[in-house]
C-alpha positions in Angstrom: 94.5 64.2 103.2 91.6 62.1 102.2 92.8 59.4 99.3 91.7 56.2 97.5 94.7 54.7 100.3 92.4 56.4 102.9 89.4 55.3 101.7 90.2 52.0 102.0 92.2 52.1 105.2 89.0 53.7 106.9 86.6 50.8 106.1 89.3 48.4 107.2 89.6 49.9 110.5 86.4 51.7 111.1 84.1 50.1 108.9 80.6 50.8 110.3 81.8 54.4 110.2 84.3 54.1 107.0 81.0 52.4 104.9 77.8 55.7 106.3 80.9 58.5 105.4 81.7 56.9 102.3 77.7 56.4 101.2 76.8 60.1 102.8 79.7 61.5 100.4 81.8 62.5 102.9 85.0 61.1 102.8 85.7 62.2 99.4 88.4 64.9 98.5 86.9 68.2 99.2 85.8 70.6 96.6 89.2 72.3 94.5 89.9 75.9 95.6 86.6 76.7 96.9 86.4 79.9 98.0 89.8 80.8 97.1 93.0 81.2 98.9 93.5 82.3 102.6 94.8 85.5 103.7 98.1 85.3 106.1 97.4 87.3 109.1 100.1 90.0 109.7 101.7 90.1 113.6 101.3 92.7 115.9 103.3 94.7 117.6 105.6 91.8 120.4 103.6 88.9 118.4 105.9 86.3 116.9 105.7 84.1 114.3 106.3 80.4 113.8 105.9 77.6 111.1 105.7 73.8 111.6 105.2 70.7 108.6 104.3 67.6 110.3 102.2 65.7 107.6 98.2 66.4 106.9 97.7 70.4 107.7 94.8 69.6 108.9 95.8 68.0 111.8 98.7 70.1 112.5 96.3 73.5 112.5 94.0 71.7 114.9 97.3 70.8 117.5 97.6 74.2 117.8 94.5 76.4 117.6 93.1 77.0 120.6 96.4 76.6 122.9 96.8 79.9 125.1 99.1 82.6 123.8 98.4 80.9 120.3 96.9 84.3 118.3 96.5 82.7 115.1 97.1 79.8 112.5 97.4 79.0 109.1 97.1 76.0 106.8 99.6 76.4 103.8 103.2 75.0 102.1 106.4 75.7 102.5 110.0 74.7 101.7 109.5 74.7 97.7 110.6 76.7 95.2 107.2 77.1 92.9 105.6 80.3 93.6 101.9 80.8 94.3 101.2 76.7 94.3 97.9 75.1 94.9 96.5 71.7 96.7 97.1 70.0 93.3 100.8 71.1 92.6 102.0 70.2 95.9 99.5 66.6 96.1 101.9 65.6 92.5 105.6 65.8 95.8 107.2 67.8 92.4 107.3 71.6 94.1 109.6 70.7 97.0 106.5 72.6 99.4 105.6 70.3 102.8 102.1 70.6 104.3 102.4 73.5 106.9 100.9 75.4 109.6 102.0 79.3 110.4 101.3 80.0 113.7 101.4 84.2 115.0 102.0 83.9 119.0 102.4 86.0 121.9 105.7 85.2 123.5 104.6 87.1 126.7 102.0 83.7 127.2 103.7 80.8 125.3 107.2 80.2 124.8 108.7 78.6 121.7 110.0 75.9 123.8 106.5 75.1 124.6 105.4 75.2 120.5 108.5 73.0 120.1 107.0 70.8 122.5 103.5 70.5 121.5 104.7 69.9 118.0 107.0 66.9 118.4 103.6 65.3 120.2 101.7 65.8 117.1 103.8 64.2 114.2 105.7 61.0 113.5 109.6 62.0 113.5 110.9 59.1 113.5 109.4 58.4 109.4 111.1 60.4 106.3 109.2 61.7 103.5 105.8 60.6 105.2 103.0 61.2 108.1 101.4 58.2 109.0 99.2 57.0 106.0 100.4 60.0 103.9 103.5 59.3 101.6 105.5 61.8 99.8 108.1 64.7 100.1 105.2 67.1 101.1 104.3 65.0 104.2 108.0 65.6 105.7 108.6 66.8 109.1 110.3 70.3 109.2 110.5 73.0 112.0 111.2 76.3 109.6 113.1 78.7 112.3 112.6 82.4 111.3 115.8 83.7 113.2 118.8 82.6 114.6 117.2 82.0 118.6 114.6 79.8 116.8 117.3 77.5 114.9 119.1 77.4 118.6 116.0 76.2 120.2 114.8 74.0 118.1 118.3 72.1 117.2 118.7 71.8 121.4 115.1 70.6 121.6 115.4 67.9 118.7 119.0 67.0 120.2 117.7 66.6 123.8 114.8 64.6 122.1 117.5 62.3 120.9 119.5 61.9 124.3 116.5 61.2 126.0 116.9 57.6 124.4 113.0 57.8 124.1 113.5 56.6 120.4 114.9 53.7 119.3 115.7 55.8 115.6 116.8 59.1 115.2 115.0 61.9 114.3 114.3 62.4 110.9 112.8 66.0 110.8 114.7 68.6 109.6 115.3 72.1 110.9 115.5 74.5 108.1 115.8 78.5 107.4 111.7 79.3 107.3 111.2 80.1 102.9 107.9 81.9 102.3 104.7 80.4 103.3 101.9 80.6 100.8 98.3 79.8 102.4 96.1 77.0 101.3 92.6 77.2 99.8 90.4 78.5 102.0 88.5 75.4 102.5 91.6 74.0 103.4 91.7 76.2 106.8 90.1 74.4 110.1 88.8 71.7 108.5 88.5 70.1 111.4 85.6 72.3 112.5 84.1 73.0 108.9 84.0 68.7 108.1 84.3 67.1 111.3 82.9 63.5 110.1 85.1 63.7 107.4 88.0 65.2 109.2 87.3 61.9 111.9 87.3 59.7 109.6 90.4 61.0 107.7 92.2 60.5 111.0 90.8 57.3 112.0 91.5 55.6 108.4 95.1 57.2 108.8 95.8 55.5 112.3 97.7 59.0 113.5 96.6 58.8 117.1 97.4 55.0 116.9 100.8 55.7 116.3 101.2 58.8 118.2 100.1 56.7 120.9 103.0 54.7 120.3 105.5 56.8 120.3 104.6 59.1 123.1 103.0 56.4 125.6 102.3 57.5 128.9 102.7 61.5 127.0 99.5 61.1 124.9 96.7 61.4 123.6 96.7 64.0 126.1 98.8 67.1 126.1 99.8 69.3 129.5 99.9 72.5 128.3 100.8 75.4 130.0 98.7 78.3 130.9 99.9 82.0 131.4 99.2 81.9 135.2 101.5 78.7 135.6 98.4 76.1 136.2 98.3 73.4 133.9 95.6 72.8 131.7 95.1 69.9 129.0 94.1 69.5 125.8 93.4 66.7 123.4 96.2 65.8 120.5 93.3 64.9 118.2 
């Protein structure tokens, strides 16, 4: 999320861009609770839900709308024990809640394999109690399994991750029972198309698809994904 730490790491890296943002009042911190708090969409009937933190919700909510079978998402916080908490208690790292994205799918079209997969090419596991320039318990990877199939697959996918020597450290994220999910401030949900210059900027500042691109080589910044007729189509990790 946008800070003084981003601020400053955006007109190091991108400064022409970094210095109009920062003089157009854009890469401030957005407006507090504007608008209120989202609603959580319920599933229908065979839809499936799903819940990821991997850092800035931001980014996580844009990895996956848009991908076939994906019905829904949701920017929120999970993993803490506060009820009902806002941006500002979960900015302070005190609530125990991690940046989130809920996700409602159709398992008939995409598989939680294939979320599994999308998601380890959109974070930094490798990092613990952080995602990229974010710091702080609230930027920690977690895949939150809502039923014992989900904990299987996700433990064998994180384990064959592992094997496949691809890392030179283990994996740091965490695979954890799913605790309830409370929905961010509405202007919190798709940023990325509501404040795109500011959303860019964010990203650029924070070097994510720098160091996504260092983990994943070859694997990014372009995703395969996998369509419900079997082609393959891509999508951008941005």
């Amino acid at each position: 999320m946008p800070r003084s730490t981003i601020r400053s790491a955006g007109l190091i890296l991108v400064p022409l861009l970094g210095l109009v943002l920062l003089v157009s009042g854009l890469f401030g911190t957005p407006p507090r609770r504007e608008g209120g708090f989202a609603a959580v969409p319920a599933p229908a009937a065979g839809q499936q839900v799903a819940t990821f933190a991997g850092g800035c919700f931001w980014s996580m909510q844009k990895a996956f709308d848009g991908v076939a079978g994906v019905v829904s998402t949701t920017a929120g916080y999970a993993g803490g024990a506060k009820a009902d908490p806002s941006y500002e208690n979960v900015e302070t790292g005190n609530t125990g809640h991690a940046e989130s994205v809920q996700l409602i799918y159709d398992p008939a079209r995409i598989s939680y394999e294939r979320l599994l997969d999308i998601y380890w090419h959109h974070i930094d596991p490798l990092t613990p109690n952080a995602a990229f320039c974010d710091h702080g318990p609230q930027y920690r990877s977690i895949v939150f399994y809502g039923d014992a199939e989900q904990r299987q697959l996700a433990e064998a996918s994180k384990q064959a991750l592992n094997q496949s020597h691809r890392f030179k450290t283990p994996i740091v994220t965490a695979i954890e029972p799913a605790t309830k999910f409370y929905p961010a401030e509405e202007y919190h949900q798709m940023f990325y198309k509501k404040n795109p210059a500011r959303y860019e900027a964010y990203r650029i500042g924070c070097g994510r698809d720098a160091r996504i691109r260092e983990l994943w080589g070859d694997q990014s910044p372009v995703v395969s994904r996998q369509s419900p007729d079997g082609s393959r189509e891509t999508g951008s990790n941005r």
